[in-house]
VEXDO-778369 format. One record per residue: x, y, z negated of N, C-alpha, C in turn; residue number from 1. Coordinates in steps of 0.05 Angstrom, whole numbers, plus 5000, padded with zeros to 4 digits. Layout:
BEGIN
{n.xx:X | n.yy:Y | n.zz:Z | ca.xx:X | ca.yy:Y | ca.zz:Z | c.xx:X | c.yy:Y | c.zz:Z | num:NUM} $
...
//
This chain:
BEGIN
{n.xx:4173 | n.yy:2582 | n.zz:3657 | ca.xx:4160 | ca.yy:2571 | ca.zz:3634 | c.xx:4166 | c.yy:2588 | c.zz:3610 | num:1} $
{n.xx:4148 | n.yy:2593 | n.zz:3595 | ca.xx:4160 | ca.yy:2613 | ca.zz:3573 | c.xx:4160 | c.yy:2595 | c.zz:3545 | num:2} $
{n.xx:4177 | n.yy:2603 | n.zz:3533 | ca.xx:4182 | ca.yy:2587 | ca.zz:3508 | c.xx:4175 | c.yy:2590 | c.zz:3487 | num:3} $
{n.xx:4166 | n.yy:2564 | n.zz:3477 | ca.xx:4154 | ca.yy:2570 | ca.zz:3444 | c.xx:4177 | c.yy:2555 | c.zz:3435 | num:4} $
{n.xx:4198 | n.yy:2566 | n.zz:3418 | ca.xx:4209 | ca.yy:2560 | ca.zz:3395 | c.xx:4195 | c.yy:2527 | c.zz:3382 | num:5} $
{n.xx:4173 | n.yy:2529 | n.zz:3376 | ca.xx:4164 | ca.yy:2504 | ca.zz:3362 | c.xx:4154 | c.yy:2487 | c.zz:3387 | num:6} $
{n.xx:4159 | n.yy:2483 | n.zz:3407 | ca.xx:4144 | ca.yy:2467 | ca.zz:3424 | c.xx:4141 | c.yy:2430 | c.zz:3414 | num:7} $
{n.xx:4110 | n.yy:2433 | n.zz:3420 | ca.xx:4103 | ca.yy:2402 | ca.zz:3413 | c.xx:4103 | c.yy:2378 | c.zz:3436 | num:8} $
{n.xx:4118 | n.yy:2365 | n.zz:3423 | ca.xx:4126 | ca.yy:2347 | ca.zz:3450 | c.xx:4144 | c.yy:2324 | c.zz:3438 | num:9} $
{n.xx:4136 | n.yy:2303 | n.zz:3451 | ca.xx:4141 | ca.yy:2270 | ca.zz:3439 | c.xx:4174 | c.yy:2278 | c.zz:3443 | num:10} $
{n.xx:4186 | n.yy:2288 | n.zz:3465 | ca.xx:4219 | ca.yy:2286 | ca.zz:3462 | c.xx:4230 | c.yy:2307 | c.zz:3449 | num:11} $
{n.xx:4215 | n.yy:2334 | n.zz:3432 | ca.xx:4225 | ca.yy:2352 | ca.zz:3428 | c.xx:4230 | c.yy:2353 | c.zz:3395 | num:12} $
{n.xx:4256 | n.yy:2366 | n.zz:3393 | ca.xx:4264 | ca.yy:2353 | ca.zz:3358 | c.xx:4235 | c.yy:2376 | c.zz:3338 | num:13} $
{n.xx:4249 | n.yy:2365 | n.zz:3318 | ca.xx:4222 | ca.yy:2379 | ca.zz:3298 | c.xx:4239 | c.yy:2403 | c.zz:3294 | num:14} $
{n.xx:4259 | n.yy:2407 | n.zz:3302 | ca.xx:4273 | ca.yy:2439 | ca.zz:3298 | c.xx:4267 | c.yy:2460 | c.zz:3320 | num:15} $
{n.xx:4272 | n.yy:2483 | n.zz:3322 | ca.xx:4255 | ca.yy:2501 | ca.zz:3339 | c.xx:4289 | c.yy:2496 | c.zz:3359 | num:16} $
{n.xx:4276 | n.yy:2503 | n.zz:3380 | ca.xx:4298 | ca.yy:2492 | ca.zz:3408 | c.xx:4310 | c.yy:2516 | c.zz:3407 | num:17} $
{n.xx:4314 | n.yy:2541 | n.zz:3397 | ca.xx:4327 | ca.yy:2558 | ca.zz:3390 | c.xx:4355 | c.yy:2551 | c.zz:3361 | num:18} $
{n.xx:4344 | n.yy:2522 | n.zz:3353 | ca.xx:4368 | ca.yy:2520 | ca.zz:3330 | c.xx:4383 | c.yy:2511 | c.zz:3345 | num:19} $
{n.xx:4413 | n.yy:2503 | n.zz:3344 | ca.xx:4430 | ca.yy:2486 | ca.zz:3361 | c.xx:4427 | c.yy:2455 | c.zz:3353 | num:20} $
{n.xx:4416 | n.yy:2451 | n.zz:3331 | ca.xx:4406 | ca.yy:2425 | ca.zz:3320 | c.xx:4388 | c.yy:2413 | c.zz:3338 | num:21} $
{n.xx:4368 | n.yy:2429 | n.zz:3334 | ca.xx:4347 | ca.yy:2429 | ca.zz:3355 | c.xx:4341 | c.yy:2423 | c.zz:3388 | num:22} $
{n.xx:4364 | n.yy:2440 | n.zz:3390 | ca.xx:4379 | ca.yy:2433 | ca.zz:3423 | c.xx:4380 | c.yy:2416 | c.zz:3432 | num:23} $
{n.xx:4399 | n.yy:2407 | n.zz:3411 | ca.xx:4416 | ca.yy:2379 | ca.zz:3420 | c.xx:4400 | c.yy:2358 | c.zz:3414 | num:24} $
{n.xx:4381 | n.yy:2360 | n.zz:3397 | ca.xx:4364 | ca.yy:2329 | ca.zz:3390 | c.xx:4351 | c.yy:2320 | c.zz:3423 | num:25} $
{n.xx:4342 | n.yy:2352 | n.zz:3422 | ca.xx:4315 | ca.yy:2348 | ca.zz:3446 | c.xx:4338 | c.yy:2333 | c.zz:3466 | num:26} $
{n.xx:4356 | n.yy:2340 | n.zz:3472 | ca.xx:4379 | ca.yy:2331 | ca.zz:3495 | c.xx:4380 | c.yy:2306 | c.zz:3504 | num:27} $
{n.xx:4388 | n.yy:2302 | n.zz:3475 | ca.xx:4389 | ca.yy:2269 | ca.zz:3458 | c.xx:4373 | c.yy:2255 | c.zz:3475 | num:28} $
{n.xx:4347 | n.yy:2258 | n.zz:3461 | ca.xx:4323 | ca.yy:2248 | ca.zz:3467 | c.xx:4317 | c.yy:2247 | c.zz:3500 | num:29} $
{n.xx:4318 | n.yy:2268 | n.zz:3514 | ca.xx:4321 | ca.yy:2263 | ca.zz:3538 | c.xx:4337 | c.yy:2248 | c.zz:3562 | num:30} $
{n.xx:4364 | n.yy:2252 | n.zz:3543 | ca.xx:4387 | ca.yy:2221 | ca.zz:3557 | c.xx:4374 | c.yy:2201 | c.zz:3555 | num:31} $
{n.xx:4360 | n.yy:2198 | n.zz:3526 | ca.xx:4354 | ca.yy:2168 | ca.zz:3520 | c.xx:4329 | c.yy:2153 | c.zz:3538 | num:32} $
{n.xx:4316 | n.yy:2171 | n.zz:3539 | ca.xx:4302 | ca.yy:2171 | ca.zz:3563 | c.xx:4304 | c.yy:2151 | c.zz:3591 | num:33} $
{n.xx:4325 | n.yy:2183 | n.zz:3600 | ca.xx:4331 | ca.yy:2179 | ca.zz:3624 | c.xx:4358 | c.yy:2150 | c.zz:3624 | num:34} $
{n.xx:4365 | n.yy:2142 | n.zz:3604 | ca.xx:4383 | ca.yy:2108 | ca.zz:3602 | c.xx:4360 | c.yy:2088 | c.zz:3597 | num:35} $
{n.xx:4336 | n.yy:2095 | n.zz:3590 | ca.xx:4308 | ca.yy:2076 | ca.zz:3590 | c.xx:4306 | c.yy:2062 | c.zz:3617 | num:36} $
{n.xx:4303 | n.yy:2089 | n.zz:3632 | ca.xx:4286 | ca.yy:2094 | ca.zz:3665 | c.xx:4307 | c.yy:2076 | c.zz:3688 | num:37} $
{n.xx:4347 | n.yy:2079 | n.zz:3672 | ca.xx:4358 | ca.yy:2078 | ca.zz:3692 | c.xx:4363 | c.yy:2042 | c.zz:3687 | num:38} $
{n.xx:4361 | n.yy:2029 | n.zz:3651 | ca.xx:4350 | ca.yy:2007 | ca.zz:3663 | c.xx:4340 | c.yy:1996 | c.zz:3680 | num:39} $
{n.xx:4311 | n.yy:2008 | n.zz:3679 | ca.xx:4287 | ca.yy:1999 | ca.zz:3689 | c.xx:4297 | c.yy:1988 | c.zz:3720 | num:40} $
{n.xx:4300 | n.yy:2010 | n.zz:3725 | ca.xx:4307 | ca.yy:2015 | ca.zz:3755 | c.xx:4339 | c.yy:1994 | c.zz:3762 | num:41} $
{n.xx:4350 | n.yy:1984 | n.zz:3741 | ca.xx:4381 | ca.yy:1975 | ca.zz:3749 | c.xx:4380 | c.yy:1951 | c.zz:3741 | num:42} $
{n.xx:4357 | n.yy:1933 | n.zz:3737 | ca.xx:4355 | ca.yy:1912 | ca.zz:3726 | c.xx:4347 | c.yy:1894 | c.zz:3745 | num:43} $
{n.xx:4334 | n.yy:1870 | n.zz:3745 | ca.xx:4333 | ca.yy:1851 | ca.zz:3756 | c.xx:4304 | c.yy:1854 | c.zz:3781 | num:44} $
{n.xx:4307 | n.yy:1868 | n.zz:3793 | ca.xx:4278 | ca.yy:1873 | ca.zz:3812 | c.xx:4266 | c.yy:1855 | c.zz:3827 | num:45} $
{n.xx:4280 | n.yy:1826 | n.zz:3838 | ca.xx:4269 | ca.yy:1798 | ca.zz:3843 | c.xx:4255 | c.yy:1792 | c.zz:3821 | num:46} $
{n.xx:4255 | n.yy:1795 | n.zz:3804 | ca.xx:4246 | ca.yy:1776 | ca.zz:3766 | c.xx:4227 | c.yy:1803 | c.zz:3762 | num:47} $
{n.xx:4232 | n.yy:1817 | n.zz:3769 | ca.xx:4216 | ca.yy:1839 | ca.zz:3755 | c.xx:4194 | c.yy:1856 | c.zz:3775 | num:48} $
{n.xx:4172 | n.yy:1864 | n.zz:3769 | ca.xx:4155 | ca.yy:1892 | ca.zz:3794 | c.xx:4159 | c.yy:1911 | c.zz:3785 | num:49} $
{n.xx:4171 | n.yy:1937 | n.zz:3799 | ca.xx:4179 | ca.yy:1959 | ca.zz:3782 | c.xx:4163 | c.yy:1987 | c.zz:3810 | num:50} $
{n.xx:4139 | n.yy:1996 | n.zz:3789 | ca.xx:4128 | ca.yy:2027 | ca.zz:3797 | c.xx:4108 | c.yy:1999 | c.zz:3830 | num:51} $
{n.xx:4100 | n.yy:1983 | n.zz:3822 | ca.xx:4086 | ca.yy:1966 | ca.zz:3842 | c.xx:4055 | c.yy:1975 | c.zz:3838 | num:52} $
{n.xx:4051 | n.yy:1989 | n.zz:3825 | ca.xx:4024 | ca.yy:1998 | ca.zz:3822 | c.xx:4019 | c.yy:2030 | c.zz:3830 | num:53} $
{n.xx:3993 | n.yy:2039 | n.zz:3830 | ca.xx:3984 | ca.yy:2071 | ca.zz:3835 | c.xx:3995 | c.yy:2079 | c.zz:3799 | num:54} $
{n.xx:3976 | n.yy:2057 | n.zz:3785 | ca.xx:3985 | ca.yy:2073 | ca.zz:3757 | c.xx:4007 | c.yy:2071 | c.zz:3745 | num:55} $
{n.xx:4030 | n.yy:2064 | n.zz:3753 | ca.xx:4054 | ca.yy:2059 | ca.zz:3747 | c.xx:4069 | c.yy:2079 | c.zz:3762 | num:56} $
{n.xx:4060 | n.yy:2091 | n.zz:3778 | ca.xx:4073 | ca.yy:2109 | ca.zz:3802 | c.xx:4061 | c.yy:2126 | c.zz:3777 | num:57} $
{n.xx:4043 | n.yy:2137 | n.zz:3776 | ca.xx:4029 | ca.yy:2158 | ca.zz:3765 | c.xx:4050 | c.yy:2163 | c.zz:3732 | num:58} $
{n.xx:4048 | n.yy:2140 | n.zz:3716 | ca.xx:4053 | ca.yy:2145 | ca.zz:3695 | c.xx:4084 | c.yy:2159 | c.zz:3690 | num:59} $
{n.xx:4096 | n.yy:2142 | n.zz:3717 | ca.xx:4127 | ca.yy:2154 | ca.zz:3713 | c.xx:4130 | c.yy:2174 | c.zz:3731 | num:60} $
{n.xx:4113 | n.yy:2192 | n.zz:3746 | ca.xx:4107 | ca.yy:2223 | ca.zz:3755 | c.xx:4110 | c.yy:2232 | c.zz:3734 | num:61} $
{n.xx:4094 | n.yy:2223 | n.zz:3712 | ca.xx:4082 | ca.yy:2248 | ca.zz:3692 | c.xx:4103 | c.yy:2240 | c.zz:3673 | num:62} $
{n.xx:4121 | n.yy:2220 | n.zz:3666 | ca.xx:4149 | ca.yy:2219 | ca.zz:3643 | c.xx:4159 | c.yy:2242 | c.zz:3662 | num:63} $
{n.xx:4175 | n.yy:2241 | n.zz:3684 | ca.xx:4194 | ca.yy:2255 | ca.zz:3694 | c.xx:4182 | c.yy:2289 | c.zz:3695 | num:64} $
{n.xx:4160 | n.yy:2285 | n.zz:3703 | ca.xx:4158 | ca.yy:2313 | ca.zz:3707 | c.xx:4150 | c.yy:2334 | c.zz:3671 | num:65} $
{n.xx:4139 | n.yy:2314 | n.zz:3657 | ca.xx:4141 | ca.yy:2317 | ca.zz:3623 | c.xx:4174 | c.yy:2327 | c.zz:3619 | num:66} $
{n.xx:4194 | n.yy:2309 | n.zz:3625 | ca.xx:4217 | ca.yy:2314 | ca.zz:3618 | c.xx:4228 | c.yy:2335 | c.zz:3627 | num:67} $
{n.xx:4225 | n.yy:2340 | n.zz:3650 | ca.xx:4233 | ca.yy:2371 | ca.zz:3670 | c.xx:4221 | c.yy:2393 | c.zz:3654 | num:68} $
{n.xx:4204 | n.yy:2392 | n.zz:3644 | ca.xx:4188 | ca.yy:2417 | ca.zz:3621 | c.xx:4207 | c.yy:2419 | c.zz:3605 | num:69} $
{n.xx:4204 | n.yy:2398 | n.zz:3590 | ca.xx:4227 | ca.yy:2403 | ca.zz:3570 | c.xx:4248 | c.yy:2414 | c.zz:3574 | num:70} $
{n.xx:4263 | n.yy:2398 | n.zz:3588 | ca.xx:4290 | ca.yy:2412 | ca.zz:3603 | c.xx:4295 | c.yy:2446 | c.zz:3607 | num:71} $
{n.xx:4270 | n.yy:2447 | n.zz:3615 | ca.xx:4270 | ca.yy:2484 | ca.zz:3619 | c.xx:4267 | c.yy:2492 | c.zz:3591 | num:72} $
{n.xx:4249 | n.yy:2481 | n.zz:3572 | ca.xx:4241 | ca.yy:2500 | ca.zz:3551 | c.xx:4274 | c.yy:2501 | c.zz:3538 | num:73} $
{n.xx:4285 | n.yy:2477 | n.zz:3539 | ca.xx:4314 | ca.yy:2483 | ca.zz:3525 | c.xx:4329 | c.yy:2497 | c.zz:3538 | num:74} $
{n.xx:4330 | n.yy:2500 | n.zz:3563 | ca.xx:4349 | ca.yy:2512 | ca.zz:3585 | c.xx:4336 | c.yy:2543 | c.zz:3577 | num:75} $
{n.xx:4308 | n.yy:2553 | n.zz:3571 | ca.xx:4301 | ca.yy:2571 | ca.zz:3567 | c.xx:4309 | c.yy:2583 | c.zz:3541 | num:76} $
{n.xx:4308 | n.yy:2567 | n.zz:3524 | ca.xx:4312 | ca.yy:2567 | ca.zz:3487 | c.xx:4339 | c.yy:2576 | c.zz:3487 | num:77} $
{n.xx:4354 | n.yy:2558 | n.zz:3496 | ca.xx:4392 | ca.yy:2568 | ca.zz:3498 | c.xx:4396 | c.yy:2599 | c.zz:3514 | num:78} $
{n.xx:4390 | n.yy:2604 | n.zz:3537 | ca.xx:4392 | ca.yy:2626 | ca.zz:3548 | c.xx:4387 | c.yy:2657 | c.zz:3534 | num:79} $
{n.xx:4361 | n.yy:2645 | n.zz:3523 | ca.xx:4352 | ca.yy:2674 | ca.zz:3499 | c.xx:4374 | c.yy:2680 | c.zz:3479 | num:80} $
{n.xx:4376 | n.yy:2648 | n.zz:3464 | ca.xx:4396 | ca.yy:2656 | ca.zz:3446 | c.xx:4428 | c.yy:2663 | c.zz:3450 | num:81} $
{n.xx:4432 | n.yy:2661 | n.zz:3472 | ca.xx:4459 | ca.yy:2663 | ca.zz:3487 | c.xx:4451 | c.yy:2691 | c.zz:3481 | num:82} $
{n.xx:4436 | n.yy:2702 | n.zz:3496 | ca.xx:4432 | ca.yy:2734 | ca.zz:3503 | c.xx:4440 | c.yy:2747 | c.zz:3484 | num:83} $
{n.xx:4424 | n.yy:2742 | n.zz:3462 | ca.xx:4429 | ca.yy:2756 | ca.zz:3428 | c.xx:4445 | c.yy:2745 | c.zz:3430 | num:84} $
{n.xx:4466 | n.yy:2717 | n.zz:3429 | ca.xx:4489 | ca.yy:2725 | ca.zz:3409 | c.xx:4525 | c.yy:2748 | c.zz:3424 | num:85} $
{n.xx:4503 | n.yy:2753 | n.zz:3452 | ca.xx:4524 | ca.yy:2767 | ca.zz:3470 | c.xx:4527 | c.yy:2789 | c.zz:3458 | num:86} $
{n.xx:4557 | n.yy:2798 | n.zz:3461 | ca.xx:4557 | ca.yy:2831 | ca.zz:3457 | c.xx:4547 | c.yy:2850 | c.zz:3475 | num:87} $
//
């Protein structure tokens, strides 16, 4: 995946994923996430229908696999700037 510094994206901070500010928001945001999902999933499933539909299957394909982008663009964003700040 190649990285844009400014990437636009509902979990990605408004700082470029090259700041360490930046980093860490998007991070943030992606735990918060993934403690959303692990409710979902750790909650009451008698009382509750959870991913019982095609479009509920679908929608949480496309959170998780949305989030895995991300993941790289930061995993990508940190790596670069690791490089430069190597001797």
């Amino acid at each position: 995946m190649k990285t844009d510094p400014h990437l636009k994206h509902h979990l990605v901070s408004i700082l470029p994923l090259t700041h360490p500010t930046g980093a860490a928001e998007t991070l943030n945001n992606c735990a918060n996430l993934l403690l959303l999902f692990a409710d979902l999933f750790g909650g009451d499933t008698e009382k509750y229908a959870i991913l019982d539909g095609d479009q509920a299957r679908l929608a949480m394909h496309t959170q998780l696999l949305s989030m895995a982008g991300v993941l790289e663009a930061v995993s990508d964003a940190l790596t670069i700037e690791t490089a430069k700040a190597s001797p």
